[in-house]
KOLDO-947147 format. One record per residue (C-alpha): x, y, z; residue number from 1. Coordinates in steps of 0.05 Angstrom, whole numbers, plus 5000, padded with zeros to 4 digits. Example, Ala and Ser with C-alpha at 12.3 -4.5 7.8 and 13.67 -1.06 7.14 Angstrom:
2
REC    x    y    z  nr
REC 5246 4910 5156   1
REC 5273 4979 5143   2
***
This chain:
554
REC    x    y    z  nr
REC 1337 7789 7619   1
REC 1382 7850 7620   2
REC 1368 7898 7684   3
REC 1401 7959 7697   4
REC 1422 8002 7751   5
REC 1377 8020 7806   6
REC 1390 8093 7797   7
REC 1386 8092 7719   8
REC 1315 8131 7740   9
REC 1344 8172 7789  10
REC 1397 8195 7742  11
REC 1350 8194 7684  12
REC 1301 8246 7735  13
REC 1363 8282 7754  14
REC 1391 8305 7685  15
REC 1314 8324 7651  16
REC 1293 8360 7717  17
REC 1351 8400 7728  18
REC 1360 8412 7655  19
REC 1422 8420 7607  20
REC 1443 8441 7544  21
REC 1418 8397 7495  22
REC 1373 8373 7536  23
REC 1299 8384 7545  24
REC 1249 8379 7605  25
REC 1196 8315 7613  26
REC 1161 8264 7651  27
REC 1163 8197 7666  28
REC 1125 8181 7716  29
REC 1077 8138 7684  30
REC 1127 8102 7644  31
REC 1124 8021 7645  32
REC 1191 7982 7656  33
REC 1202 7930 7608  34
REC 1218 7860 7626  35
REC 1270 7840 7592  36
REC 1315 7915 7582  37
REC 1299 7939 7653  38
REC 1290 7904 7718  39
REC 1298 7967 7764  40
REC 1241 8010 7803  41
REC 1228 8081 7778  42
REC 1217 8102 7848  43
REC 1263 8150 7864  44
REC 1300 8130 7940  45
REC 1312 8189 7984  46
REC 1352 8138 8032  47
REC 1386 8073 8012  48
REC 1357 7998 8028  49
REC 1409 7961 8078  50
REC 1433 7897 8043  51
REC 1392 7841 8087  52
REC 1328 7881 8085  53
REC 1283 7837 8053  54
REC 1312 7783 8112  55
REC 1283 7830 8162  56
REC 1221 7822 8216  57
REC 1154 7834 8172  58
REC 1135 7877 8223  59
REC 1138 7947 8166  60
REC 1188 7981 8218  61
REC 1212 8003 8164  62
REC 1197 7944 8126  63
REC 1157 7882 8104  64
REC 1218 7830 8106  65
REC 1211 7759 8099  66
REC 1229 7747 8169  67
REC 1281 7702 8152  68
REC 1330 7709 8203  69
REC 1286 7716 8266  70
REC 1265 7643 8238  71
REC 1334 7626 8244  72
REC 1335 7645 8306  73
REC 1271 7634 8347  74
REC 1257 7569 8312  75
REC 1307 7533 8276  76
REC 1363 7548 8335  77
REC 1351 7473 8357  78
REC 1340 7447 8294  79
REC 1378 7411 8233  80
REC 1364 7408 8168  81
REC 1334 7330 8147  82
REC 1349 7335 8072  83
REC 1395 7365 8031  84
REC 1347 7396 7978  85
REC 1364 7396 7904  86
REC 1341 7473 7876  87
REC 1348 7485 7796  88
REC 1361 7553 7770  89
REC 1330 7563 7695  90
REC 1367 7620 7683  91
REC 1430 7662 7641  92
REC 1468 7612 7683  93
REC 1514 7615 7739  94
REC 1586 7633 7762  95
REC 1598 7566 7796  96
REC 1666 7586 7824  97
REC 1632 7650 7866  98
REC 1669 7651 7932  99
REC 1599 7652 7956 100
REC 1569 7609 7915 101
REC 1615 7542 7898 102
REC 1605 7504 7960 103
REC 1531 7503 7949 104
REC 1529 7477 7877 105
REC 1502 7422 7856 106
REC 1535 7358 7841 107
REC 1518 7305 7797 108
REC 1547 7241 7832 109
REC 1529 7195 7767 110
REC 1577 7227 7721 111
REC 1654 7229 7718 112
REC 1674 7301 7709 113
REC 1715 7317 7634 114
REC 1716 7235 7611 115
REC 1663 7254 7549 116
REC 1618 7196 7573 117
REC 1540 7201 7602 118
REC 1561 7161 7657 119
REC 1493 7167 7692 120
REC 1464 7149 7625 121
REC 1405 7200 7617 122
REC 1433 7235 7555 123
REC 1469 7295 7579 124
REC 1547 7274 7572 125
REC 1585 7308 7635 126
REC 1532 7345 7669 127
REC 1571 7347 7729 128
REC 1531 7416 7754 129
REC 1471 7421 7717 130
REC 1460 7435 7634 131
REC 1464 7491 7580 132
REC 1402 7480 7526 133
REC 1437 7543 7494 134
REC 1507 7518 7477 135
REC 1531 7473 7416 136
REC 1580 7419 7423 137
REC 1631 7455 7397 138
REC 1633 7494 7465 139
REC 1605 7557 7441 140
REC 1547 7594 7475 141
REC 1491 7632 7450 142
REC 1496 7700 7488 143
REC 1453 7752 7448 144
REC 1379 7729 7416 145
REC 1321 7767 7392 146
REC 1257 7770 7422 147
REC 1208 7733 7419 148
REC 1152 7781 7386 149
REC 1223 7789 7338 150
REC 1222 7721 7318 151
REC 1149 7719 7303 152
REC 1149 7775 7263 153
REC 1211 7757 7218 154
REC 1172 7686 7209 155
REC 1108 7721 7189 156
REC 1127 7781 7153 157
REC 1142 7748 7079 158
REC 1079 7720 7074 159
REC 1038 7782 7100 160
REC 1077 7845 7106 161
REC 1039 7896 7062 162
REC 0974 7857 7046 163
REC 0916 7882 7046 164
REC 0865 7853 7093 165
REC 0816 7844 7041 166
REC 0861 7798 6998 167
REC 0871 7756 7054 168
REC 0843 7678 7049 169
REC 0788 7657 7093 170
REC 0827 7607 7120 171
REC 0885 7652 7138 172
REC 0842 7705 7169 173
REC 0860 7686 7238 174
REC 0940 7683 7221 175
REC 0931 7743 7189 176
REC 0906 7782 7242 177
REC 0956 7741 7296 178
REC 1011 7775 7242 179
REC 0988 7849 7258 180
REC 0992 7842 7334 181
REC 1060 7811 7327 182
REC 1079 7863 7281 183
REC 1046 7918 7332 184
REC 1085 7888 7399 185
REC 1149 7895 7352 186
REC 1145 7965 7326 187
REC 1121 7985 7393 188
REC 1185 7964 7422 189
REC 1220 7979 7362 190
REC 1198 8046 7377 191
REC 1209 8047 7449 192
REC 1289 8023 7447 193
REC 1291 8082 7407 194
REC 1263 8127 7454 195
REC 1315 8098 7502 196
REC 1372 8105 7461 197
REC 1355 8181 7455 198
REC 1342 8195 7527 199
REC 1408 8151 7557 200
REC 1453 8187 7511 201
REC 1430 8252 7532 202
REC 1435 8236 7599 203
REC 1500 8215 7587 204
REC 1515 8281 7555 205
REC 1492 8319 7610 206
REC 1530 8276 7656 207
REC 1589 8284 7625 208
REC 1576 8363 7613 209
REC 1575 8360 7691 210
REC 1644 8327 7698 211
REC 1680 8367 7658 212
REC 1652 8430 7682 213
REC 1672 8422 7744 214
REC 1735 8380 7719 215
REC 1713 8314 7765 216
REC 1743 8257 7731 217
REC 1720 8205 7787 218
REC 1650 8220 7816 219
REC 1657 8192 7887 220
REC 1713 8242 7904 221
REC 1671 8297 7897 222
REC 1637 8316 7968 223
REC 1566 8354 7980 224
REC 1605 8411 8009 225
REC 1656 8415 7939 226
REC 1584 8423 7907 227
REC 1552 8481 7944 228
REC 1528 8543 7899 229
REC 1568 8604 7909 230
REC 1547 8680 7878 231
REC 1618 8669 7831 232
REC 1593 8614 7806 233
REC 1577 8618 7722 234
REC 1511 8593 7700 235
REC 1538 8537 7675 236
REC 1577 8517 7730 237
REC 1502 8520 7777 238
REC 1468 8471 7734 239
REC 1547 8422 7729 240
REC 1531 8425 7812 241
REC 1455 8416 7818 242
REC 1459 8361 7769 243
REC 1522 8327 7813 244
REC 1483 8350 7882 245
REC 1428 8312 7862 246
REC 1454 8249 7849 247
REC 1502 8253 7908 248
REC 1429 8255 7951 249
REC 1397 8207 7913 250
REC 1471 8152 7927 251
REC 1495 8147 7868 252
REC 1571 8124 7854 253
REC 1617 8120 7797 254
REC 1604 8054 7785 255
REC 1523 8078 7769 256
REC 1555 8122 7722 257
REC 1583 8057 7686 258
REC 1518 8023 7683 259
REC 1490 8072 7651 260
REC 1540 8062 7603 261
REC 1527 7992 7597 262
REC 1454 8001 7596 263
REC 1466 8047 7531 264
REC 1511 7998 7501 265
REC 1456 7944 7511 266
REC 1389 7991 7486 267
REC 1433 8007 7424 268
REC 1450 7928 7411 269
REC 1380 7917 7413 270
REC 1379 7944 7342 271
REC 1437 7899 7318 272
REC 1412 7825 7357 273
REC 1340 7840 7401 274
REC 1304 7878 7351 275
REC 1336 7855 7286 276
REC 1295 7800 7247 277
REC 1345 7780 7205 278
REC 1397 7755 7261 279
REC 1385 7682 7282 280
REC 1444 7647 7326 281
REC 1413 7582 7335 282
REC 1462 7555 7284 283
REC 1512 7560 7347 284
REC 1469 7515 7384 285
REC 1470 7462 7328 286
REC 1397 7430 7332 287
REC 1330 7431 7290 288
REC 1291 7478 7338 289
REC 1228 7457 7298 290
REC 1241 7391 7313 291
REC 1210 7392 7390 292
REC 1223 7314 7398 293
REC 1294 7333 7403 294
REC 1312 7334 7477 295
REC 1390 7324 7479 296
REC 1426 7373 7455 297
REC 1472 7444 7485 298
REC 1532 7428 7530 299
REC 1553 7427 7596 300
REC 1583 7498 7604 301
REC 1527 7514 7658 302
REC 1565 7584 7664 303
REC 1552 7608 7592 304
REC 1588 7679 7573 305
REC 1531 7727 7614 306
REC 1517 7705 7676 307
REC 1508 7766 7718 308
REC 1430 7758 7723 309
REC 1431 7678 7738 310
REC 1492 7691 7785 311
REC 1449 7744 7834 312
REC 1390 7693 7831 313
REC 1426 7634 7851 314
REC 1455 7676 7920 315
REC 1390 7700 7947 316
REC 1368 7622 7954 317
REC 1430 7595 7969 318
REC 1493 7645 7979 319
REC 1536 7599 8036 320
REC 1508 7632 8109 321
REC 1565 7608 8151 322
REC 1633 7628 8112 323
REC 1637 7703 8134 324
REC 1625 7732 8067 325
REC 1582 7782 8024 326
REC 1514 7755 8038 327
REC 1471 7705 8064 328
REC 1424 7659 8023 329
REC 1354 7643 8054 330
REC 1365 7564 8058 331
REC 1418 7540 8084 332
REC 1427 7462 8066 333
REC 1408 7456 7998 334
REC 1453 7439 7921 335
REC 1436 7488 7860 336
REC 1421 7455 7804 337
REC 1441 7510 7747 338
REC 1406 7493 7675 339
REC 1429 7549 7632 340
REC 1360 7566 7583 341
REC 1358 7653 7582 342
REC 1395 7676 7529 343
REC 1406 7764 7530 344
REC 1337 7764 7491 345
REC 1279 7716 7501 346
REC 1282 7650 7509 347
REC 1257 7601 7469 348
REC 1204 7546 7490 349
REC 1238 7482 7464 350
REC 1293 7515 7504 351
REC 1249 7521 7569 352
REC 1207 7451 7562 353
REC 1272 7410 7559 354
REC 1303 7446 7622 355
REC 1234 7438 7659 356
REC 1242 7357 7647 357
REC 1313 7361 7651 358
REC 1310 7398 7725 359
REC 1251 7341 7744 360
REC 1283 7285 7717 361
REC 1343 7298 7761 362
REC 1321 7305 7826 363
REC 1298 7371 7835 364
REC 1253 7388 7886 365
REC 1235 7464 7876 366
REC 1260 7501 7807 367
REC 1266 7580 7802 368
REC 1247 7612 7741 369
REC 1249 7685 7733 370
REC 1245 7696 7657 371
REC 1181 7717 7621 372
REC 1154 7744 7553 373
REC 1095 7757 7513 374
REC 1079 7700 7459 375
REC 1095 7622 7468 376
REC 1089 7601 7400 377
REC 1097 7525 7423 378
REC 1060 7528 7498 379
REC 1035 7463 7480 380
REC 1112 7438 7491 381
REC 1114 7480 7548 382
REC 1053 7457 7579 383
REC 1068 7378 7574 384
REC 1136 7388 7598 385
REC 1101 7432 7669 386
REC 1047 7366 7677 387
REC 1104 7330 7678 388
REC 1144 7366 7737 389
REC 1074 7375 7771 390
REC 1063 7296 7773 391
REC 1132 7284 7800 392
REC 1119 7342 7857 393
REC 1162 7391 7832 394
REC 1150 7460 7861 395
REC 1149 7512 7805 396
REC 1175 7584 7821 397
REC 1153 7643 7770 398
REC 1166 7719 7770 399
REC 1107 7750 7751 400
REC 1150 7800 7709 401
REC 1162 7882 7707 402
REC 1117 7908 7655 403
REC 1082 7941 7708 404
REC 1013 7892 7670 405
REC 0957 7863 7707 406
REC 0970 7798 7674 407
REC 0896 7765 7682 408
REC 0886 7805 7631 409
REC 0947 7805 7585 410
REC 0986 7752 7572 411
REC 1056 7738 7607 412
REC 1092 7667 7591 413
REC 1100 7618 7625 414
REC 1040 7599 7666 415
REC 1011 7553 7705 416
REC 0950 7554 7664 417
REC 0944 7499 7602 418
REC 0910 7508 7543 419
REC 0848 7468 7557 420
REC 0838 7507 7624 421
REC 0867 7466 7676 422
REC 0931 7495 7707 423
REC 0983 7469 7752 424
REC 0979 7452 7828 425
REC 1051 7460 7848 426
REC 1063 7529 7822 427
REC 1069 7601 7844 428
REC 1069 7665 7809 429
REC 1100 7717 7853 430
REC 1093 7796 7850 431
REC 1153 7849 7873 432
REC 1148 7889 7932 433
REC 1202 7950 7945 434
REC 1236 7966 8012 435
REC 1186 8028 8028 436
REC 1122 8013 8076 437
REC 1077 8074 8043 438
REC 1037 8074 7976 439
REC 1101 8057 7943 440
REC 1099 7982 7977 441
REC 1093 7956 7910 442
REC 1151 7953 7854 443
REC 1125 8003 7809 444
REC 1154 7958 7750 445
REC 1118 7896 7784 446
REC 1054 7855 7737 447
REC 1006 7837 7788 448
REC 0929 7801 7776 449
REC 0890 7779 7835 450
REC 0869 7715 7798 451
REC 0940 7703 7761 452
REC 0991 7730 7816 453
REC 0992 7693 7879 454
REC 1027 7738 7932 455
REC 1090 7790 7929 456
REC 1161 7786 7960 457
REC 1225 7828 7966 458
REC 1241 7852 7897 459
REC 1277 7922 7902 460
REC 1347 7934 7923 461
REC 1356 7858 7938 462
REC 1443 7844 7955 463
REC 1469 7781 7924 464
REC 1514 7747 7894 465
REC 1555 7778 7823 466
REC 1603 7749 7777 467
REC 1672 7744 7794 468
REC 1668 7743 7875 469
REC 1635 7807 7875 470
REC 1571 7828 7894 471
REC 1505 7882 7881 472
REC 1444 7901 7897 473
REC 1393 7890 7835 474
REC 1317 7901 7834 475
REC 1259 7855 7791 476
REC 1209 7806 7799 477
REC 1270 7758 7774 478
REC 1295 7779 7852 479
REC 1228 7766 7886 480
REC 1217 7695 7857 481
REC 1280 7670 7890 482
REC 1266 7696 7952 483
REC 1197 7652 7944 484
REC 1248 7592 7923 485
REC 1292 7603 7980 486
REC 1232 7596 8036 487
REC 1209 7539 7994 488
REC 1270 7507 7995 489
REC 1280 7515 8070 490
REC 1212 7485 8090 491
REC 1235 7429 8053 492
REC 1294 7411 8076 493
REC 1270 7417 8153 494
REC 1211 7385 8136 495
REC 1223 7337 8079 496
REC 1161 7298 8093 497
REC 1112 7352 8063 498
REC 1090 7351 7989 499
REC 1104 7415 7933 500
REC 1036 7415 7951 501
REC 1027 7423 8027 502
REC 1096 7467 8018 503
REC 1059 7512 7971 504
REC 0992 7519 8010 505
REC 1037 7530 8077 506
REC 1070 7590 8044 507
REC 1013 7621 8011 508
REC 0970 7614 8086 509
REC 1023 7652 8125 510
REC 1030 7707 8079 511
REC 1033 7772 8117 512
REC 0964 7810 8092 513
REC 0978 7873 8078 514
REC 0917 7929 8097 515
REC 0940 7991 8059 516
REC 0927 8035 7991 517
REC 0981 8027 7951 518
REC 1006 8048 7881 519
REC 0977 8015 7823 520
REC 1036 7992 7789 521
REC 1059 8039 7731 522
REC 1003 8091 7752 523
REC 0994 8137 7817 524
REC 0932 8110 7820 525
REC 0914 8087 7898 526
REC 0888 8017 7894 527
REC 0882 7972 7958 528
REC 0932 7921 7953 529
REC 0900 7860 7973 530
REC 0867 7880 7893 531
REC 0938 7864 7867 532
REC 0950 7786 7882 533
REC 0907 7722 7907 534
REC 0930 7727 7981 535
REC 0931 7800 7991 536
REC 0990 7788 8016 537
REC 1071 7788 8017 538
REC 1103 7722 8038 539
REC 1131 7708 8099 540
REC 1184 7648 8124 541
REC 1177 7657 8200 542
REC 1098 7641 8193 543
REC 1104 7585 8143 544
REC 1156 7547 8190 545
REC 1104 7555 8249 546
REC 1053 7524 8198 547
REC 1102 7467 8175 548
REC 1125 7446 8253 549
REC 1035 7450 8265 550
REC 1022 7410 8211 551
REC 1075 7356 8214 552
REC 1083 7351 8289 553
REC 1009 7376 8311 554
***
């Protein structure tokens, strides 16, 4: 769930190109960007994204935008919303009070805020804004949580860590050999964290070489000019300036230089909660998590202790658009539902069945769900609790995720597809696209499957919403699904007669299809990119509200 800063690949680039002491030359331009510790493109920007570009024409001059607000303004000018449209956010959860943000948020009119009763009487006591499946009713919060692949291994391990395959019952064969992949996924990112650590800390180094060289203590002050090589210039002081020079070019700010910091702080944590089978907080959370009858438990603290990834989702559907402030969301008459689920680490299924019902039971109409991970021990829980939002006409909203995969061939949880075969009909898997029109269209971080992956949105350098009335660009397929939610969202509440289904088949008809080579994701490989996604295509608000006004007033 984690993401970093958008430059931690330019500044990563800078400091092993340009070279320091202590440091040592490489590349990484084939390297994947995993989910969960980095949600940020490895494309390095020679000019910075303005902060409504993915609400721009889709016209590629110079981008594919969603068209959002010509729509606003060549065909909703006249018009008024119909219904006020319920939206849940399964997420980190959600700074309520956001300047930005707190008029929008969903109210629960059945329940009396702070009296300890379930007024409304479906077994969440005060759920005034929405629920937190990862709290205990003591008021804590689970924050950090290992990973999935983590969990599995720590579960598995006693009974098969060092046997031989040949001593292995028949009947456990097939555990067995489930055991080694587990145990493969974990040292592989066991190993990779590592690799992370290593390479963040000497970039730091480096960083920090080039600030006391030149004796900067606040990186915006220093100006392209105070940077120019001169022949007095020592060695040392060259390499402080080419190192400073190039991330001046490439915008970064002091404040990237603090990311990075927090970015190291996290990869090293990973070792202590993540990656660490011995640490469990579900105790905090106070149920039997094998017991998956168990539906009513967490709290009502919908804000939870980390909320800087559920906070930026939440304001690209549904950031107020008529208060004068940092940004626009893409629908404008809508109440966000927040159901607090994504822990920093993966979350659990019992966890993400039981906000699923919880978000359909209440009267949502279109959930957001940008989360995603490798095994689903219990899909079965998963998959009953998805029929169930499916048969009350719930649209479901996925990011695809940023392991750069082609997940119809690798697996990437959740899904729309069910054990026995069948899949969903009111769900969408959705792809990131970046800011830049040429073979770089597509988020290099960005899974993608032209069976599995219906269409791509805005996913780089998207500006939202951030803790504490602030606000930030951030870059994932977690951005791009809310964009998808957004549009969603605003076809229904202009047009409140159409289904999840005719909503769902409106927006992937209108995509804008795309007629280019791009980037396979991860690779430099040129691919064409209708091979990346079912449409071909990146989706597009100003023709799916043409389709909605043809099909419900033909």
């Amino acid at each position: 769930m984690n993401s970093t800063s958008k430059l931690f690949a330019i500044l990563i680039l800078a400091i092993f190109s340009v070279g320091c002491a202590g440091t040592k030359t490489t590349s990484n331009n084939n390297k994947k960007i995993d989910s969960k510790d980095n949600e940020s493109s490895t494309e390095v920007a020679k000019v910075t994204a303005t902060n409504n570009w993915y609400l721009t024409p889709t016209n590629a001059k110079p981008y594919y935008g969603t068209g959002v607000e010509k729509a606003y303004a060549d065909l909703l000018a006249n018009k008024s919303p119909k219904e006020k449209v319920i939206v849940a956010i399964l997420d980190s959860g959600t700074d309520i009070d956001h300047e930005d943000l707190s008029a929008n948020i969903w109210i629960n009119k059945g329940e009396i805020p702070g009296n300890n009763i379930d007024d409304d009487g479906n077994g969440y006591v005060d759920d005034v804004h929405g629920w937190n499946f990862i709290g205990g009713p003591d008021g804590r919060n689970v924050d950090k949580d290992t990973y999935e692949a983590t969990r599995l291994y720590a579960k598995m391990r006693e009974k098969y860590e060092g046997v031989n395959e040949d001593s292995v019952a028949a009947e456990d064969v097939v555990e067995y050999n489930k055991f080694l992949k587990i145990k493969a996924e974990y040292e592989r990112r066991y190993k990779s964290n590592e690799k992370d650590i290593a390479q963040v800390g000497q970039t730091q180094q480096a960083i920090q070489f080039a600030k006391q060289t030149l004796n900067v203590t606040n990186f915006d002050s220093v100006s392209l000019k105070d940077l120019e090589i001169t022949d007095s210039d020592t060695p040392q002081t060259q390499q402080a300036k080419q190192i400073m020079t190039y991330l001046k070019n490439n915008g970064a700010k002091e404040s990237d230089l603090a990311d990075l910091k927090k970015y190291y702080d996290h990869v090293t944590g990973l070792k202590k909660y993540g990656l660490n089978p011995d640490f469990n907080p579900r105790d905090i959370v106070g149920d039997d998590y094998e017991d998956l009858s168990n539906r009513y438990y967490g709290n009502n603290d919908v804000k939870g202790p980390s909320n800087d990834h559920g906070t930026h989702v939440a304001g690209i559907i549904g950031a107020v658009r008529d208060n004068d402030l940092g940004t626009v969301g893409i629908a404008n008459d809508l109440a966000l539902m927040i159901v607090r689920t994504v822990p920093d680490g993966d979350e659990r299924d019992k966890d993400v069945a039981n906000a699923i019902r919880y978000a359909a039971e209440n009267g949502a109409r279109v959930m957001n769900m940008s989360f995603g991970k490798g095994f689903s021990p219990y899909k079965e829980y998963i998959d009953s609790a998805i029929r169930y939002a499916d048969s009350l006409g719930v649209l479901m909203v996925s990011a695809a995720g940023n392991e750069s995969d082609d997940v119809d061939s690798t697996k990437h949880f959740p899904t729309p597809y069910y054990a026995n075969g069948d899949s969903a009909s009111n769900y969408l898997t959705v792809g990131a696209i970046s800011w830049h029109s040429d073979s770089t269209l597509v988020a290099g971080f960005s899974n993608y499957g032209p069976h599995t992956v219906d269409f791509f949105a805005p996913g780089v350098d998207i500006y939202s919403t951030y803790p504490d009335n602030t606000y930030k660009m951030e870059s994932g397929t977690s951005m791009a699904s809310p964009v998808v939610t957004g549009i969603a969202a605003l076809i229904m509440s202009y047009y409140p007669e159409l289904s999840a289904q005719q909503v769902k088949n409106i927006i992937l008809e209108s995509v804008t299809k795309i007629d280019q080579m791009v980037y396979k994701p991860g690779t430099q490989q040129e691919v064409h990119f209708s091979q990346l996604s079912r449409t071909g295509g990146v989706v597009n608000v100003y023709n799916a509200l043409k389709l909605a006004e043809e099909q419900t007033n033909p």
